[in-house]
N, CA and C atoms as an extended XYZ file, in Angstrom:
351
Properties=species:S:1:pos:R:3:atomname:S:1:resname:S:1:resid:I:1 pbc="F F F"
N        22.510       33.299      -43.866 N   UNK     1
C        22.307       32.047      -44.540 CA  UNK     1
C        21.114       31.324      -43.922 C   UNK     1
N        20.329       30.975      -44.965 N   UNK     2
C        18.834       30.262      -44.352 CA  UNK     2
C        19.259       28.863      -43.854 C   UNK     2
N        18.720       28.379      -42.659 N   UNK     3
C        18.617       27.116      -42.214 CA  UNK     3
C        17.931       26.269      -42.551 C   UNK     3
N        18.147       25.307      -43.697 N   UNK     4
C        17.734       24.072      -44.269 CA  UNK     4
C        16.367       23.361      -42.775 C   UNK     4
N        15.355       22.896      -43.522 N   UNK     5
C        14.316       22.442      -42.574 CA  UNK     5
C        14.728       20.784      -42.450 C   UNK     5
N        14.032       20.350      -41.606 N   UNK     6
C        14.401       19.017      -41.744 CA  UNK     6
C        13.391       18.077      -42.407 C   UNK     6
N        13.949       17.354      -42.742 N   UNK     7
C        12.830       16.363      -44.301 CA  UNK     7
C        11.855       15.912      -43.573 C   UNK     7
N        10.760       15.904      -42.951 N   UNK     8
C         9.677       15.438      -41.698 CA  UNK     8
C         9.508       14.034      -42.642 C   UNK     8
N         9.400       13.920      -44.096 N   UNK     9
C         9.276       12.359      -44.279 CA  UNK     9
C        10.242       11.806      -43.503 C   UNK     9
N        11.725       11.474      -43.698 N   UNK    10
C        12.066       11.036      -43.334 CA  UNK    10
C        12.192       10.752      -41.305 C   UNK    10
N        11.649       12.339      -40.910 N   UNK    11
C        11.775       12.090      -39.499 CA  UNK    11
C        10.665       11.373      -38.938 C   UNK    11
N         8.933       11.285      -39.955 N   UNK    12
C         7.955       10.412      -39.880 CA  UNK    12
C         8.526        8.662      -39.916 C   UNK    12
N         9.661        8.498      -41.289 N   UNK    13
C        10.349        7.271      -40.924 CA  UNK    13
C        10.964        6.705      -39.883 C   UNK    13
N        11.674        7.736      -39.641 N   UNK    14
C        12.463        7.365      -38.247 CA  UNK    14
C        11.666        6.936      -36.924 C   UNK    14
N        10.489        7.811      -36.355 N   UNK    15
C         9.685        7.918      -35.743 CA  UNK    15
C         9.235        6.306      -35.843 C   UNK    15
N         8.507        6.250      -36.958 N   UNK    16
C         7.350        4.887      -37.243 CA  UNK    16
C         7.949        3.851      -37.047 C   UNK    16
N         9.647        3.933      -37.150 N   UNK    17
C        10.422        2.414      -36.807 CA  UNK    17
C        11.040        2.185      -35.757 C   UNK    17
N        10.231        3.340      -34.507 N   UNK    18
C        10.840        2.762      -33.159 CA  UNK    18
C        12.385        3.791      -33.108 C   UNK    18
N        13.121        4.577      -34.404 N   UNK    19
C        13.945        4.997      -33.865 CA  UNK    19
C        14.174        6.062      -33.243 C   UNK    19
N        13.827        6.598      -32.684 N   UNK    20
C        13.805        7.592      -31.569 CA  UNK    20
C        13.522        7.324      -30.392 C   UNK    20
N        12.581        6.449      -30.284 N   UNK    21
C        12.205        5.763      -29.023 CA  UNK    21
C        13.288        5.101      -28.486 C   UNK    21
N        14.136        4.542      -29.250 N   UNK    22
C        15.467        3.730      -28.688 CA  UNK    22
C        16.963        4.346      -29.123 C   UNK    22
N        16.393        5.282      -28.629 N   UNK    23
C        17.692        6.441      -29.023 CA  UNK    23
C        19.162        6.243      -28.187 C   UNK    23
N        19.322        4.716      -27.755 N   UNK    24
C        20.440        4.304      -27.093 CA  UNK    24
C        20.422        4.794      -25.600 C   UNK    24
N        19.068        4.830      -25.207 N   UNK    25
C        18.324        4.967      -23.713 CA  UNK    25
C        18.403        3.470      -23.354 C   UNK    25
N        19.182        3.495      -21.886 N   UNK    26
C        19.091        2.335      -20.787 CA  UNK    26
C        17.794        2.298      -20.848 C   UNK    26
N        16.765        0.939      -20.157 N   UNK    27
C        15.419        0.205      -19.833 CA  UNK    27
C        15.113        1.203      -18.842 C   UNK    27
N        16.528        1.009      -17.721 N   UNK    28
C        15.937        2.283      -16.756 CA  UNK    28
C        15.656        3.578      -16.672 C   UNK    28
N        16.268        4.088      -18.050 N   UNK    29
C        16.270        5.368      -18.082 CA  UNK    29
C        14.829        5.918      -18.949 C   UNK    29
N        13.806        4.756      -19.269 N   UNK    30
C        12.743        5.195      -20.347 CA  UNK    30
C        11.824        4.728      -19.080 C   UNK    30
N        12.059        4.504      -17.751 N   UNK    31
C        10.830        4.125      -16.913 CA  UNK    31
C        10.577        5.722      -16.369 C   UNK    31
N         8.878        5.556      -16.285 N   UNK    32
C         8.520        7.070      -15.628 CA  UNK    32
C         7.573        6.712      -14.593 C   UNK    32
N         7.402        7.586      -14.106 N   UNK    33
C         6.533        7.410      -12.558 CA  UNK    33
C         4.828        6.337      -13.211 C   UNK    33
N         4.486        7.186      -14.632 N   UNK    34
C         3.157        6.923      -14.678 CA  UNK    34
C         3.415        4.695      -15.253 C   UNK    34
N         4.735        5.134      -15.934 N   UNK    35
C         4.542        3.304      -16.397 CA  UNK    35
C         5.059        2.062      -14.978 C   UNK    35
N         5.520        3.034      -14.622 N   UNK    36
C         6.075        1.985      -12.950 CA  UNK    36
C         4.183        1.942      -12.576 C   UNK    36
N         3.633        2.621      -12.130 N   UNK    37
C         2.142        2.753      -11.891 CA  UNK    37
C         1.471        1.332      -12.909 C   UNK    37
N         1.195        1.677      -14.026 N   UNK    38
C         0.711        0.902      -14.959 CA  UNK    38
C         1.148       -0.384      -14.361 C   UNK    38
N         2.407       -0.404      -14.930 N   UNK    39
C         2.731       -1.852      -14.383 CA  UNK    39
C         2.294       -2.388      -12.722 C   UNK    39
N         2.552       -1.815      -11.685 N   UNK    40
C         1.812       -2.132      -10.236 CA  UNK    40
C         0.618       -2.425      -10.776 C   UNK    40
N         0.033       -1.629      -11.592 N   UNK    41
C        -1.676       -2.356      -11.791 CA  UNK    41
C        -1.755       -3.676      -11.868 C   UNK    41
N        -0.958       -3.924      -13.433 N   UNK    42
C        -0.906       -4.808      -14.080 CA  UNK    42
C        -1.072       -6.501      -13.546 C   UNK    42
N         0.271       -5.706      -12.453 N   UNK    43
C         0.842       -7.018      -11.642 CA  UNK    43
C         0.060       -7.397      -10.619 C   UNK    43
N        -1.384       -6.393      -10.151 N   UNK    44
C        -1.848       -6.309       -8.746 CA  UNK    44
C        -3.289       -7.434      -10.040 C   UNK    44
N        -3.229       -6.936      -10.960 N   UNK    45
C        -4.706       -7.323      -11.622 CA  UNK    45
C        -4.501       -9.363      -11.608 C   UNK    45
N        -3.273       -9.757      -12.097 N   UNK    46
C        -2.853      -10.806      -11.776 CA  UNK    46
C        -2.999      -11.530      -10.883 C   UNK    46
N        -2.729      -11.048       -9.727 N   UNK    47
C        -2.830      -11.369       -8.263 CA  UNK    47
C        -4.307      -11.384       -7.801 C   UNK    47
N        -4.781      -10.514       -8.020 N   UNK    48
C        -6.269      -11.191       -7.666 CA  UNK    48
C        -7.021      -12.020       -8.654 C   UNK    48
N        -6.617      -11.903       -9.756 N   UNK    49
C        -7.338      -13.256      -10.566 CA  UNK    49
C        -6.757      -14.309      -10.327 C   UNK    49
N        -5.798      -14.515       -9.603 N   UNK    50
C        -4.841      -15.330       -9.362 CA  UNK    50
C        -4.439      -16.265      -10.716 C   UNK    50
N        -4.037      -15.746      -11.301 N   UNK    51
C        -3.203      -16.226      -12.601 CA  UNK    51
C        -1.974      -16.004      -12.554 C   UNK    51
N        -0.969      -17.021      -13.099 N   UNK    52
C         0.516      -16.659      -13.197 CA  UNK    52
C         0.694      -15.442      -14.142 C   UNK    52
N         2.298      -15.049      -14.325 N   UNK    53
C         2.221      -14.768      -15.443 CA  UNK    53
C         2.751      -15.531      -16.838 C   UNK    53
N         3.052      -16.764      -16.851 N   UNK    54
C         3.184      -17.550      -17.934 CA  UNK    54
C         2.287      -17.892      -18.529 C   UNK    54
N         0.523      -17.927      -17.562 N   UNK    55
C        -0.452      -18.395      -17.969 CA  UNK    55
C        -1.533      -17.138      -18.751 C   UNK    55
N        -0.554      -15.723      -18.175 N   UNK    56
C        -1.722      -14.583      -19.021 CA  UNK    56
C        -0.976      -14.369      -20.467 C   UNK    56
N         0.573      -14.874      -20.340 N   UNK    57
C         1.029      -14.559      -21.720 CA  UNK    57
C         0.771      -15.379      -22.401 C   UNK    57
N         0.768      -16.525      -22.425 N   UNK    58
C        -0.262      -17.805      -23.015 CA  UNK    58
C        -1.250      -17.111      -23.749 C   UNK    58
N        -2.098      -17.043      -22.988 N   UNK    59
C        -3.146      -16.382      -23.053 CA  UNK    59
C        -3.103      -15.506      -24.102 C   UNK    59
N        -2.213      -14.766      -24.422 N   UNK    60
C        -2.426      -12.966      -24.749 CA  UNK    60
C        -1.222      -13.101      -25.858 C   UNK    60
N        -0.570      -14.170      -26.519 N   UNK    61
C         0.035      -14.605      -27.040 CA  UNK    61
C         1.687      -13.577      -27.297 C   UNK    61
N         1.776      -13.511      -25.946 N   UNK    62
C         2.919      -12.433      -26.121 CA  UNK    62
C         4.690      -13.211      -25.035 C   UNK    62
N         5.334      -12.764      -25.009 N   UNK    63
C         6.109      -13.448      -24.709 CA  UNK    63
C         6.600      -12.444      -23.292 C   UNK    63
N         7.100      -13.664      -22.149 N   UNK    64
C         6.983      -13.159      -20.570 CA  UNK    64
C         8.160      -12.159      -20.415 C   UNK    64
N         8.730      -11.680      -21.274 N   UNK    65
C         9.974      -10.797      -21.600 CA  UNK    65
C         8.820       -9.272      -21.328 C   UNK    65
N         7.919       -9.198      -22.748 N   UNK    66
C         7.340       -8.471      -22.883 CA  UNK    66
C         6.630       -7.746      -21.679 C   UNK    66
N         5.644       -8.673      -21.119 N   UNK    67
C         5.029       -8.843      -19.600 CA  UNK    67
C         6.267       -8.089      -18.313 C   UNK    67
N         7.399       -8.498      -18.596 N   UNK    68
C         7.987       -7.956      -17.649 CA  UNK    68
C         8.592       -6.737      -17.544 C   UNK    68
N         8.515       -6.532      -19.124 N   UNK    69
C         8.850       -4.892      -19.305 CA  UNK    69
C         7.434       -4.098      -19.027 C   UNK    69
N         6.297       -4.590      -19.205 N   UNK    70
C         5.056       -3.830      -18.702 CA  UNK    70
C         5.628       -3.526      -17.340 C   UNK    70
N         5.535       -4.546      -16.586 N   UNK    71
C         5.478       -4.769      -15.135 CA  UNK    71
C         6.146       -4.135      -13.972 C   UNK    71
N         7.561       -4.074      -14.874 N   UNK    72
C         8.727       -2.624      -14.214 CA  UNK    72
C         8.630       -1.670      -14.957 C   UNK    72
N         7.803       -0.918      -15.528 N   UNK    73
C         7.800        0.201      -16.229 CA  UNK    73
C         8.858        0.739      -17.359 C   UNK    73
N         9.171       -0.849      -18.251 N   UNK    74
C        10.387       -0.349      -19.390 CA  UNK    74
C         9.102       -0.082      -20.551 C   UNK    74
N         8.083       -0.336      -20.104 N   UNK    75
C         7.632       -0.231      -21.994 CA  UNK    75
C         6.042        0.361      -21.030 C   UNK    75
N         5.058        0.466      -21.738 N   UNK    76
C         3.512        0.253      -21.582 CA  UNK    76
C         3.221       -0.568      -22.779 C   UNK    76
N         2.091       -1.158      -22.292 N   UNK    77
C         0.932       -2.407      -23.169 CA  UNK    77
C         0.751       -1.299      -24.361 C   UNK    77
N         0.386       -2.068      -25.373 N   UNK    78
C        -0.341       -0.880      -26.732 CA  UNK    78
C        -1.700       -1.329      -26.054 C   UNK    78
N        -2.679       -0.082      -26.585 N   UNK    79
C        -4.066       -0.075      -26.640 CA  UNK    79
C        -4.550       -1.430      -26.938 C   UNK    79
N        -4.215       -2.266      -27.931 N   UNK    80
C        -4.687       -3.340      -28.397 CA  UNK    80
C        -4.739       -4.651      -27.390 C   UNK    80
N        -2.986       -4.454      -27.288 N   UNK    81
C        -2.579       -4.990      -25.891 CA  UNK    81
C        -3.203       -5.142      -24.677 C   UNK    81
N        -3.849       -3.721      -24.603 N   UNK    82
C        -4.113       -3.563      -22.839 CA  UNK    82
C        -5.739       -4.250      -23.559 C   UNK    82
N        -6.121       -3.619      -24.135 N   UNK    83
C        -8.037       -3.879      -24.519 CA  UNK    83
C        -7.736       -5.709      -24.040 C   UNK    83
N        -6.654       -6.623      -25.014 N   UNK    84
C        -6.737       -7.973      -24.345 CA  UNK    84
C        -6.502       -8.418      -23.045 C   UNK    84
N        -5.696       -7.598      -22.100 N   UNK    85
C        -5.423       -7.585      -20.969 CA  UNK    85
C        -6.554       -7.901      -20.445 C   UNK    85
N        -7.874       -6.530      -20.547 N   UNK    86
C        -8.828       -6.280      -19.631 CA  UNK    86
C        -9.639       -7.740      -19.829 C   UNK    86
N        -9.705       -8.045      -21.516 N   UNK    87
C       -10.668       -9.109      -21.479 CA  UNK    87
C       -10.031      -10.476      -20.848 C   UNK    87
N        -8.962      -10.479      -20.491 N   UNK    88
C        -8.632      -11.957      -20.238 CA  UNK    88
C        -9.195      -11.763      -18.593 C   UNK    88
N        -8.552      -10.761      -17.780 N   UNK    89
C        -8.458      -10.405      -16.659 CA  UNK    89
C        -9.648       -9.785      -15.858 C   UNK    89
N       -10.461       -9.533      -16.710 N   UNK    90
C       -11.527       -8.894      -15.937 CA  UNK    90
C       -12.205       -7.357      -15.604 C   UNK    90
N       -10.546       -6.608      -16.368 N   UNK    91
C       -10.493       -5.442      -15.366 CA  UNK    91
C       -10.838       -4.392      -16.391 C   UNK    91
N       -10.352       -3.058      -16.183 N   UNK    92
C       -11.195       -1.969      -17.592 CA  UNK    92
C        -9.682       -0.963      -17.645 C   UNK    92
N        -9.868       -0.878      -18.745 N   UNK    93
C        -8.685        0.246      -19.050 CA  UNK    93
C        -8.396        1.423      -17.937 C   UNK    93
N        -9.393        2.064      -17.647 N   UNK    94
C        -9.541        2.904      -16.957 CA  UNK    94
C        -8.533        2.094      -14.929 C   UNK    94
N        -8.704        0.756      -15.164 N   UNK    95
C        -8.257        0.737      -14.177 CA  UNK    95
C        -6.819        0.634      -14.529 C   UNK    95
N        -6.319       -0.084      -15.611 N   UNK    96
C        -4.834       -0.172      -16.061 CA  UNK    96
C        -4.215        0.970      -16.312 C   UNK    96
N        -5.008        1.843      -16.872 N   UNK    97
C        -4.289        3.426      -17.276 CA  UNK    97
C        -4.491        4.828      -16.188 C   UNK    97
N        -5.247        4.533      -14.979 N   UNK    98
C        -5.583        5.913      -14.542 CA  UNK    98
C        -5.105        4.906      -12.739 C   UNK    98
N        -5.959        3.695      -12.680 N   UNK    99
C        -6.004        3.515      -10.943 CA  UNK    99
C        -7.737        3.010      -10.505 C   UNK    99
N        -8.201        3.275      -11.810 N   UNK   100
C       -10.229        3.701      -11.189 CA  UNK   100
C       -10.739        2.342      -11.431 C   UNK   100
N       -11.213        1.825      -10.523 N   UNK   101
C       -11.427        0.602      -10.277 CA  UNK   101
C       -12.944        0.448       -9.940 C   UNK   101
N       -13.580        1.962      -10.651 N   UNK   102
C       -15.405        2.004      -10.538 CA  UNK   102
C       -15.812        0.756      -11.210 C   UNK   102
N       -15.427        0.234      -12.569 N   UNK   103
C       -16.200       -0.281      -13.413 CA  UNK   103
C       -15.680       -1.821      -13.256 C   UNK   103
N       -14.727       -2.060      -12.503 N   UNK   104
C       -14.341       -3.250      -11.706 CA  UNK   104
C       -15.093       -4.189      -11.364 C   UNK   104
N       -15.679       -5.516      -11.704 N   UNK   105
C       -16.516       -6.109      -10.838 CA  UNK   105
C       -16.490       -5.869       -9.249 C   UNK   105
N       -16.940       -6.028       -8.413 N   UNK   106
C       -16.565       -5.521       -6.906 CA  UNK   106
C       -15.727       -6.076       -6.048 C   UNK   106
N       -15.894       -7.457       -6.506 N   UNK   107
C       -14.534       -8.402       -5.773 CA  UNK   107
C       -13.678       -8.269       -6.243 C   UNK   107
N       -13.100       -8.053       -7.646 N   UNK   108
C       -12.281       -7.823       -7.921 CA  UNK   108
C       -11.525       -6.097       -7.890 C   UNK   108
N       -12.463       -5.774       -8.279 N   UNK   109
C       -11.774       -4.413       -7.309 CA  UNK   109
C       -11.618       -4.079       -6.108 C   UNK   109
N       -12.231       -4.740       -4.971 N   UNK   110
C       -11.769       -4.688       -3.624 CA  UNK   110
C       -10.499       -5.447       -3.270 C   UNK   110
N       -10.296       -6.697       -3.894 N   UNK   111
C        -8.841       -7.137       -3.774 CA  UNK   111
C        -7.924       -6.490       -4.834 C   UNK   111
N        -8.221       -5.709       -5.898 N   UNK   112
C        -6.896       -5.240       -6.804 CA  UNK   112
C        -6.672       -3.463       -5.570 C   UNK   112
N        -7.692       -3.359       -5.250 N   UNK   113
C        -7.021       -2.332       -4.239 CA  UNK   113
C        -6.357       -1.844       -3.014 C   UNK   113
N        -6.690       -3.481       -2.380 N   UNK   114
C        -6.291       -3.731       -1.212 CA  UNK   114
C        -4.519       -4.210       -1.667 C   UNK   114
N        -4.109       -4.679       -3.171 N   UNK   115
C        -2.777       -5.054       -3.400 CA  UNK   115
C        -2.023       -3.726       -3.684 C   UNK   115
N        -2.483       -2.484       -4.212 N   UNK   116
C        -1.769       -1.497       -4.949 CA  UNK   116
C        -2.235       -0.632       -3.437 C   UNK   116
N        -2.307       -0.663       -2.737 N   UNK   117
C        -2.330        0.177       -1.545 CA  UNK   117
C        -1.484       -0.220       -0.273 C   UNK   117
């Protein structure tokens, strides 16, 4: 007996509305080494601009819930997200997504590295 395929529209639906992603996974159980990372950035990029974080979500019109799931590694920023990050903050994708803090202004990358180290 042939095995019926599965309808990919509908698993494209499922997909596109977040349901799989929240497949009744604990916060802690969707954190991974690389978004705990991200977030240390995140939180180190803060600290040397010395901005709160009530004042970057202001800013970035997102709510400090959100920010804090960056921050402990329950979620990552979207692309769009992070691109506003860099412009409020100073910093370059490359430093939010990898660690590389070349394209960093220099003060600010000498203190965002002296915090994540």
């Amino acid at each position: 007996m042939e095995q019926a395929e599965p309808d990919l529209l509908s698993l494209r639906e499922i997909v596109s509305r977040g349901g799989l992603r929240s497949s009744g996974m604990k916060a802690t159980e969707r954190r991974t080494p690389e978004k705990i990372a991200i977030g240390h950035r995140l939180e180190a990029a803060l600290a040397a601009a010395q901005i709160s974080r009530k004042e970057i979500c202001e800013k970035l019109g997102i709510s400090q819930n959100k920010w804090s799931q960056w921050a402990t590694g329950v979620n990552m920023p979207s692309m769009d997200d992070a691109i506003r990050v860099c412009e409020e903050l100073g910093i370059t994708l490359y430093w939010i997504f990898r660690g590389d803090a070349r394209d960093v202004a220099h003060g600010l990358a000498s203190k965002l590295l002296k915090l994540v180290s």
